[in-house]
C-alpha positions in Angstrom: -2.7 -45.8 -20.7 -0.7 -45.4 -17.8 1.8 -42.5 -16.8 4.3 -44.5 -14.6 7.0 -42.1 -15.3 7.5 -39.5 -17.9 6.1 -41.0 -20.4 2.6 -42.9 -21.2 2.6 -46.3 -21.4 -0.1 -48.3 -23.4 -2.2 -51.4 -22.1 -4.5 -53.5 -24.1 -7.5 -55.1 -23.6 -5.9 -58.6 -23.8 -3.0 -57.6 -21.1 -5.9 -55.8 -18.7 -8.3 -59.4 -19.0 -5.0 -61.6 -18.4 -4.1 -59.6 -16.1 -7.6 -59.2 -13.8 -7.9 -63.2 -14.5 -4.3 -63.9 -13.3 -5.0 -62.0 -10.1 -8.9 -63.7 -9.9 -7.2 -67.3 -10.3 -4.8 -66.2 -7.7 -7.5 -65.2 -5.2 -9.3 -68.5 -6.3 -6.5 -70.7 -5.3 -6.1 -69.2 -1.9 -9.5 -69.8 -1.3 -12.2 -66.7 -1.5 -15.7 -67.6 -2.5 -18.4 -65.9 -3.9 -19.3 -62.8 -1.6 -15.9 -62.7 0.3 -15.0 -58.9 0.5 -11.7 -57.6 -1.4 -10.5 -54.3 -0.2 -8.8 -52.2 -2.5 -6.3 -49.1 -1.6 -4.3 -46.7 -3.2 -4.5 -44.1 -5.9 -6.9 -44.3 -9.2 -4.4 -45.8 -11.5 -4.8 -49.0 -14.2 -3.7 -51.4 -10.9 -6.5 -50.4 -8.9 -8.9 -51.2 -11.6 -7.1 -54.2 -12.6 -7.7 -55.7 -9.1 -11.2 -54.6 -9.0 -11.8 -56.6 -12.0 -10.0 -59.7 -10.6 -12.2 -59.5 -6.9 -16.0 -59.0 -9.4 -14.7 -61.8 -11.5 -13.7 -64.5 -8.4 -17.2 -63.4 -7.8 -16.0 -61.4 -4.6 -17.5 -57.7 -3.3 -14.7 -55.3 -4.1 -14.5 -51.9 -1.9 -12.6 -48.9 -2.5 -10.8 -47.6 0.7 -9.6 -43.6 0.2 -6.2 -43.3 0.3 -5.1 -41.0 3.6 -7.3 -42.3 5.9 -6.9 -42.6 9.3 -6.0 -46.1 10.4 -9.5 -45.7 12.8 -11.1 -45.1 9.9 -9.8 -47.9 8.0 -10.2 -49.8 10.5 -13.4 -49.4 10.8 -13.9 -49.8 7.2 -12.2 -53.4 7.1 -14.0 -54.5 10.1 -17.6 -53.3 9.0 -17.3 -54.1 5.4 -15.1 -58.0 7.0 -13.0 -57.8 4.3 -11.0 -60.6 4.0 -8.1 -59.5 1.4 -6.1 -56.0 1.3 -4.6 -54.6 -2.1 -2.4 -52.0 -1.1 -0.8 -49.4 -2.8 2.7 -47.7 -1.0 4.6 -47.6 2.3 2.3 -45.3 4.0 -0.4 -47.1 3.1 0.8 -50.2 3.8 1.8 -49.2 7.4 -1.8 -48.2 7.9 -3.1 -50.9 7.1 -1.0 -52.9 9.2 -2.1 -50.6 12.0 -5.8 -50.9 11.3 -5.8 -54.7 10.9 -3.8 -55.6 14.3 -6.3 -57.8 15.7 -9.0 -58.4 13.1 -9.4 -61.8 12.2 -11.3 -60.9 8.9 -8.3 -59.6 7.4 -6.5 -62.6 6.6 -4.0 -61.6 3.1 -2.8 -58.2 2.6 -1.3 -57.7 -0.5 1.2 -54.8 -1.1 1.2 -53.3 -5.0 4.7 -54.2 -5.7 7.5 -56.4 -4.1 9.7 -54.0 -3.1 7.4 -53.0 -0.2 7.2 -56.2 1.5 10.7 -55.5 3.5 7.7 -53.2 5.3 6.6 -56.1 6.6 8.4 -58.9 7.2 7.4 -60.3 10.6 3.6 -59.9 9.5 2.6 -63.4 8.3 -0.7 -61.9 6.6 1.5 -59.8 4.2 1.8 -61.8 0.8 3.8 -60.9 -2.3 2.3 -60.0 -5.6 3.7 -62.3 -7.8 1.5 -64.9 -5.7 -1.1 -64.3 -7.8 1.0 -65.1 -11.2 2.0 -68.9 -10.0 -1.6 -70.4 -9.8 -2.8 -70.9 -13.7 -4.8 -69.1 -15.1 -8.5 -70.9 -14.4 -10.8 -69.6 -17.1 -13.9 -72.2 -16.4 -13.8 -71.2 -12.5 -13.8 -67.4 -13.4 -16.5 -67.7 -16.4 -18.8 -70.3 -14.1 -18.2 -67.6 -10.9 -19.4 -64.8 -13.1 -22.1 -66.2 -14.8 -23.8 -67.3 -10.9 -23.6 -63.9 -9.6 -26.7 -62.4 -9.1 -27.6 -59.6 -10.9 -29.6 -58.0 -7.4 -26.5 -59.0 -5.1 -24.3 -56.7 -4.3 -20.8 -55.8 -6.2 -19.5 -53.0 -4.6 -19.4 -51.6 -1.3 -18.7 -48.1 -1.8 -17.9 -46.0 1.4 -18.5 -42.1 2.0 -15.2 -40.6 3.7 -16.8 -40.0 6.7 -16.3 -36.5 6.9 -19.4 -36.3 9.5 -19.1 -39.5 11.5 -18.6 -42.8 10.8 -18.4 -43.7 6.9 -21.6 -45.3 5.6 -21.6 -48.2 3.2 -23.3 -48.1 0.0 -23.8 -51.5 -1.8 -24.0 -51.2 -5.6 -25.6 -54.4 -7.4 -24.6 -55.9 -10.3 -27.7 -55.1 -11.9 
């Protein structure tokens, strides 16, 4: 369930897979392979998980970035952890990110959340819209052969401390 408004707003099982595979096939067709690093920002709501799903099942290592950061330390964040694509929630975060990527070649898509925020960002060639994702067909054999050749011992998730103290340490989570 999802609060989007005022009222809650059901999702099944079915809609959550097609969904996560749409987005997987999406990230297939432009060209990620097994290992590439997915960065994933904004608030804990059913997208976020939705697009973690779709970076574990094109056999990618999916990261969390806290929303709020500084663009320093999301910066440093997308550099350290070389993430190649950017799922971004809102404006502000989407101006950050902007600001923390000028100049990293690693970061080559970002991808806001919803169309409406790529007027944000029209003279950034890196930005992509959503619906990107949608075009390419679903590709069912690539996803199932991708998640059947992971390794359980290889690593998932990166997960990142908010750096609080210093620089944010990495934390990779297996599969296993």
């Amino acid at each position: 369930f999802a609060k989007p408004a005022r009222e809650w707003t059901p999702t099944t099982w079915a809609e959550w897979s097609q969904a996560a595979h749409a987005i997987a096939s999406g990230l297939i067709a432009r060209g990620v392979v097994p290992g590439d690093r997915i960065a994933i920002l904004g608030p804990t709501q059913p997208q976020w998980a939705i697009y973690e799903i779709a970076a574990q099942s094109a056999g990618c290592i999916s990261l969390g970035i806290y929303p709020k950061q500084s663009v320093q330390q999301v910066r440093y964040i997308l550099e350290h952890s070389e993430a190649k694509f950017v799922f971004v929630s809102d404006e502000k975060e989407l101006r950050t990110v902007l600001s923390a990527a000028n100049g990293l070649d690693s970061v080559e898509v970002i991808v806001p959340w919803n169309e409406e925020l790529l007027s944000v960002a029209e003279d950034e060639p890196r930005v992509c819209s959503p619906t990107t994702f949608s075009e390419h067909p679903t590709n069912s054999d690539e996803i199932r052969r991708r998640v059947e050749q992971q390794d359980p011992e290889s690593a998932a998730i990166f997960v990142y401390t908010s750096g609080t103290t210093g620089p944010p340490k990495c934390a990779m989570i297996s599969h296993a």
